[in-house]
N, C-alpha and C positions, 0 to 999 in steps of 0.2 A: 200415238206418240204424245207425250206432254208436251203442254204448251202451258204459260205463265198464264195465271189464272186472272190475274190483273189484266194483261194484254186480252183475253181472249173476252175480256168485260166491255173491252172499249168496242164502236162503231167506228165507223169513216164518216168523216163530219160531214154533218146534215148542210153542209153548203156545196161540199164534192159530190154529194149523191144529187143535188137537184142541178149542179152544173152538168152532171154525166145525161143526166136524164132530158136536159136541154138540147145536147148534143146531138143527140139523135133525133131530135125534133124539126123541122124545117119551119124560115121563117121565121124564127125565135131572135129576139134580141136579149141578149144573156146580160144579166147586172149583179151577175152573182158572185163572181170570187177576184177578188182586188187585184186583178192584174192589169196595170198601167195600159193605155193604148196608146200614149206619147213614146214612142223610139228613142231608143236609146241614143244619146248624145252622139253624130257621127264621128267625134274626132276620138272616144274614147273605144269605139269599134275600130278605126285604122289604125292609130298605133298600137291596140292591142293584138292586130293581124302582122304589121310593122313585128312587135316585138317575138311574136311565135314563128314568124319566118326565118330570125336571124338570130333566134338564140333556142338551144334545145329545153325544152321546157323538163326542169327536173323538179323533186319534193322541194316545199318551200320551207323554211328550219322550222321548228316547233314553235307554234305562238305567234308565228305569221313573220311575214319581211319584215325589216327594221325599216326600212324607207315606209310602207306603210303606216306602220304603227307611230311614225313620228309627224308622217302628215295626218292623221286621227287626232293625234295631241293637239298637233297645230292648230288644229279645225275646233275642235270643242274650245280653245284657248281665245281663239279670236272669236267664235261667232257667241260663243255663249258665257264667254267669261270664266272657265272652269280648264285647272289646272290639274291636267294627268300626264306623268311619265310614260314614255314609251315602253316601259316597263310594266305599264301597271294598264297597258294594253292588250288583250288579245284577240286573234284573226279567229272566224270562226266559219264553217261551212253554212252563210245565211244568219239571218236572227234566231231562229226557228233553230239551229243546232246551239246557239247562244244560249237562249232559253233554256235546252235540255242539258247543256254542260251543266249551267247554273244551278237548275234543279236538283239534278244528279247526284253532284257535286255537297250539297249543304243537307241535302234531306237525309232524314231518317224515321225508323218506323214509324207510325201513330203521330208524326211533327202536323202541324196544321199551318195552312197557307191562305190567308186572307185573299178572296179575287172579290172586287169591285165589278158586279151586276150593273147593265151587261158588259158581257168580255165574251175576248174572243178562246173558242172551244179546246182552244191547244193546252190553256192555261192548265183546267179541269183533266184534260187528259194525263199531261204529263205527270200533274202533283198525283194523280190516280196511282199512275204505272209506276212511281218509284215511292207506293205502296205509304203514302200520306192521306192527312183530309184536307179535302178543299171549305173553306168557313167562307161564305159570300157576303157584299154587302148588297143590297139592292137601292141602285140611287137612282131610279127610272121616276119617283116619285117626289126628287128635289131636284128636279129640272136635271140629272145628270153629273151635280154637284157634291162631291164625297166632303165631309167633314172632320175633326178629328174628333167627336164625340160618339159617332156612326162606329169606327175602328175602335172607342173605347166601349162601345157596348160588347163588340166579340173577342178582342185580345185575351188571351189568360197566358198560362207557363208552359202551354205547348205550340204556341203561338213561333213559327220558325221564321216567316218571313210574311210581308205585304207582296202582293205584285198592280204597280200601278203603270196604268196607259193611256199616255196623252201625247197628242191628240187622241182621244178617244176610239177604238173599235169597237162599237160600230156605231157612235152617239157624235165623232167628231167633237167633242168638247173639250173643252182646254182648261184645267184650275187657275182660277185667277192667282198670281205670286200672293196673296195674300193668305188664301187657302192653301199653299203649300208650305208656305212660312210655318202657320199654324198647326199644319198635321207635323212638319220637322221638328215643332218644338217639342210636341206631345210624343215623338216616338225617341227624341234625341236620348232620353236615359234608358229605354228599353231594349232589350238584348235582341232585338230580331234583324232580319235583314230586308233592306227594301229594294227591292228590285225592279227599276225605272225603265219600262219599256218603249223607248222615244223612236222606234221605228218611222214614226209618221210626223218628226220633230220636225222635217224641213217641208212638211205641205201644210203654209199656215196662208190663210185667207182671210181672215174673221179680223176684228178689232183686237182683241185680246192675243198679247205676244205669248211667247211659249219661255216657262219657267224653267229649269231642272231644278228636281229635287234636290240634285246631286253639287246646287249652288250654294247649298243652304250646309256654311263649313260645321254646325253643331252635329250634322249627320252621316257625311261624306262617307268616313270610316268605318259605313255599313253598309254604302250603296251600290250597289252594282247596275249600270248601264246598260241598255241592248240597243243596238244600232243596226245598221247596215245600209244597204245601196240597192234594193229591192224598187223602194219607192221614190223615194230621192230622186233615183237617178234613173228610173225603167230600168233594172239590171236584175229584174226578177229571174231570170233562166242564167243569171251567172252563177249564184246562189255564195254569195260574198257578203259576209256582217261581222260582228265585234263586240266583245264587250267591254267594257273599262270598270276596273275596281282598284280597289289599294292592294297594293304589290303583296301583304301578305294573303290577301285571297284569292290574286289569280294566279298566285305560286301553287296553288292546291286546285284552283281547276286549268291548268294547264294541265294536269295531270291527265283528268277526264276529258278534255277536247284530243288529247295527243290519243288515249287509247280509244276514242271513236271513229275518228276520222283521219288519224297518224297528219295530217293538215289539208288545209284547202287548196284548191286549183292555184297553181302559180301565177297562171296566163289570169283569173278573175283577180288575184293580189294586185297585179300588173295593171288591170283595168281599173281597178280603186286609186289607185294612187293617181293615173288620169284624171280621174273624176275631180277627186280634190283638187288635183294642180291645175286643170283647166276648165273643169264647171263648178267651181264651188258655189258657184248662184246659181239656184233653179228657183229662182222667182218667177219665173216666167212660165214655169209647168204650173206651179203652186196657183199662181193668178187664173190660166183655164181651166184648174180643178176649182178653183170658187165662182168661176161664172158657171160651169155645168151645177155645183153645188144651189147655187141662186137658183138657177130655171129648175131642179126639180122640187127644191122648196117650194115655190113659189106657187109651180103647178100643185104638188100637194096639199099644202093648204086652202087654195082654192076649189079642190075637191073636195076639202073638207077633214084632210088628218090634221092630227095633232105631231109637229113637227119638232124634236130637237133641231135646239139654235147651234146647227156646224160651224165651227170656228176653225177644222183642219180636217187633216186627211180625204178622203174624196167617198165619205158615204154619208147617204141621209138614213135616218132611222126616225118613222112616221107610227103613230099610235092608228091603229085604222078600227077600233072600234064602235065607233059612230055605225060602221057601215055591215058588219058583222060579228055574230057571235061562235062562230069558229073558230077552232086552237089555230093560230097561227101556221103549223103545217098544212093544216088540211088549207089554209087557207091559199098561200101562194101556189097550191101544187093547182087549185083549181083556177087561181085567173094562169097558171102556165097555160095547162088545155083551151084553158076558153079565149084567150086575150094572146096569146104567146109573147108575153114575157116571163121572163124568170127573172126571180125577189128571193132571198132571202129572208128564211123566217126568224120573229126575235126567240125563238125559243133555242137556235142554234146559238144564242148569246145568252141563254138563262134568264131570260123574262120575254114570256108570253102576249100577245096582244100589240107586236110590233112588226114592222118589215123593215129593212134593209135596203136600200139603193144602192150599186154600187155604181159611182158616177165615173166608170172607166171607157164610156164610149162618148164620140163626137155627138157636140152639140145639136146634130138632128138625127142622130139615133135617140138621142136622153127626148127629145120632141117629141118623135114618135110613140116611142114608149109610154110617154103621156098619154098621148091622146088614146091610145090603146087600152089602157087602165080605164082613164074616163069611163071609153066605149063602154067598157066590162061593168062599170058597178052603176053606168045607166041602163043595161040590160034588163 
């Protein structure tokens, strides 16, 4: 039987396959795929049991509840100074369906989509499947730091959109407002679309605050947002996110969120809007993601990697070629066996010669884990 010859190109990313592969391992302390091990907020789990007891849970209207989409307003309004209509909102099943409308949505044959090296593997896949090119940039070599000169070496006229991610996956880096000033100025007269993937906008640790592109009014009217409550909030298994664009672009991807997913869980709609109305500060997760971020920094480079400086989200991404000249896969798959942990390799983020922490376990698992690695490369 046919199968799309694009889908049948793609793999299951190289982070699922060493998470699956961990799983069946005894022993193992897994660091591998970014799922929160802070619990979900308990008040936003009772009234979301509250509200499934006492009302029958039916589709939720196209493009998400209005009560949602107006506390999202609300929320980017106050915390980040940016002014979007609830109209110019959409509910999405997760970031990750966010992404794919988006894409879906604007792409067409042969269009080329800028990703900013390393990134995470979904990026590559999706522009793959709806039959695009992906143009990378690699900024593993300026400390992590994208420029607008970097973006004017590969732009030309098939140039469809940027997609940029910050806090960073899997570097945790954050553009200083001054670098995003500068690339908004540099894209403000060009016809592309920029696509601002702030999934990890509310896990900041570091010194440096978090910008949106989407502040900067010279570009607005091309940006489109990804959001959600994956990280935020541990509501990774609600699968609940959002995009925010100007009304005349999510009038053309409502379209494609409505014939994917016809909408999202009601009862997760329901739980979003708790979130906002009763934890809109997750300072306080954000703060033990940068003390775990510190102790395995800190242990890493006293082993001896070369560490990106994490300013957010909750992974470290360490250069470990001091210690070996193996590709990156073969590398983490042998301290799995030898050392039993599981890393993520950089090459599941398009540059080779890195690994990956993900700092989603308590602080004497992330110990452990250390000292484990140690053991392994004084073996």
């Amino acid at each position: 039987m046919y199968i799309n010859p694009r889908v049948k190109e793609l793999e299951v990313s190289i982070i699922r396959q060493i998470a699956q592969k961990a799983a069946k391992m005894d022993d193992v302390i897994n660091l591998t795929i970014g799922e929160p091990d802070i619990p979900t907020p308990r008040v936003i789990v009772e009234k979301s049991i509250e509200y499934m007891k006492n009302n029958q849970l039916k589709y939720a209207p196209t493009g998400g509840l209005e009560e949602l989409r107006i506390e999202i307003a609300k929320f980017y309004d106050e915390k980040y100074g940016i002014k979007y209509d609830k109209d110019e909102v959409l509910i999405t099943c997760g970031s990750t369906e966010a992404l794919s409308t988006t894409l879906k949505g604007i792409l067409a044959k042969d269009d080329e989509v800028i990703i900013i090296n390393p990134a995470f593997s979904l990026y590559d896949a999706l522009v793959h499947m709806y039959d695009a090119k992906a143009v990378h940039i690699d900024v593993s070599k300026n400390d992590f730091i994208l420029t607008s000169s970097m973006i004017e070496e590969v732009i030309n006229e098939k140039t469809k959109a940027i997609i940029l991610n910050y806090p960073s996956n899997p570097s945790g880096t954050i553009l200083p407002k001054e670098n995003i000033v500068e690339i908004a100025n540099f894209l403000a007269n060009k016809d592309i679309y920029i696509i601002s993937d702030e999934i990890y906008s509310e896990v900041i640790f570091g010194k440096e605050e978090y910008y949106s592109i989407a502040k900067c009014d010279n570009v607005k009217d091309k940006v489109i947002v990804i959001n959600g409550f994956s990280k935020s909030h541990s509501m990774t298994g609600w699968r609940i996110g959002y995009l925010l664009a100007p009304l005349n672009i999510r009038k053309e991807l409502i379209k494609v969120n409505q014939y994917t997913i016809t909408s999202p869980s009601t009862l997760s709609e329901y739980g979003a809007i708790v979130a906002l109305q009763e934890v809109s500060d997750v300072s306080s997760m954000a703060e033990e993601y940068g003390r775990r971020a510190n102790l395995v920094t800190n242990r890493l480079r006293e082993l001896g990697f070369e560490v990106a400086d994490a300013q957010g989200a909750f992974y470290i991404f360490a250069n470990y070629k001091k210690f070996s000249d193996k590709d990156s896969l073969t590398f983490v798959l042998d301290i799995l066996e030898k050392a039993k942990v599981a890393l993520v390799p950089g090459s599941a983020f398009g540059v080779d010669g890195y690994i990956r922490v993900a700092c989603t376990l308590s602080l004497d698992n992330l110990k452990t884990a250390m000292d484990r690695l140690e053991k392994y490369l004084n073996s």
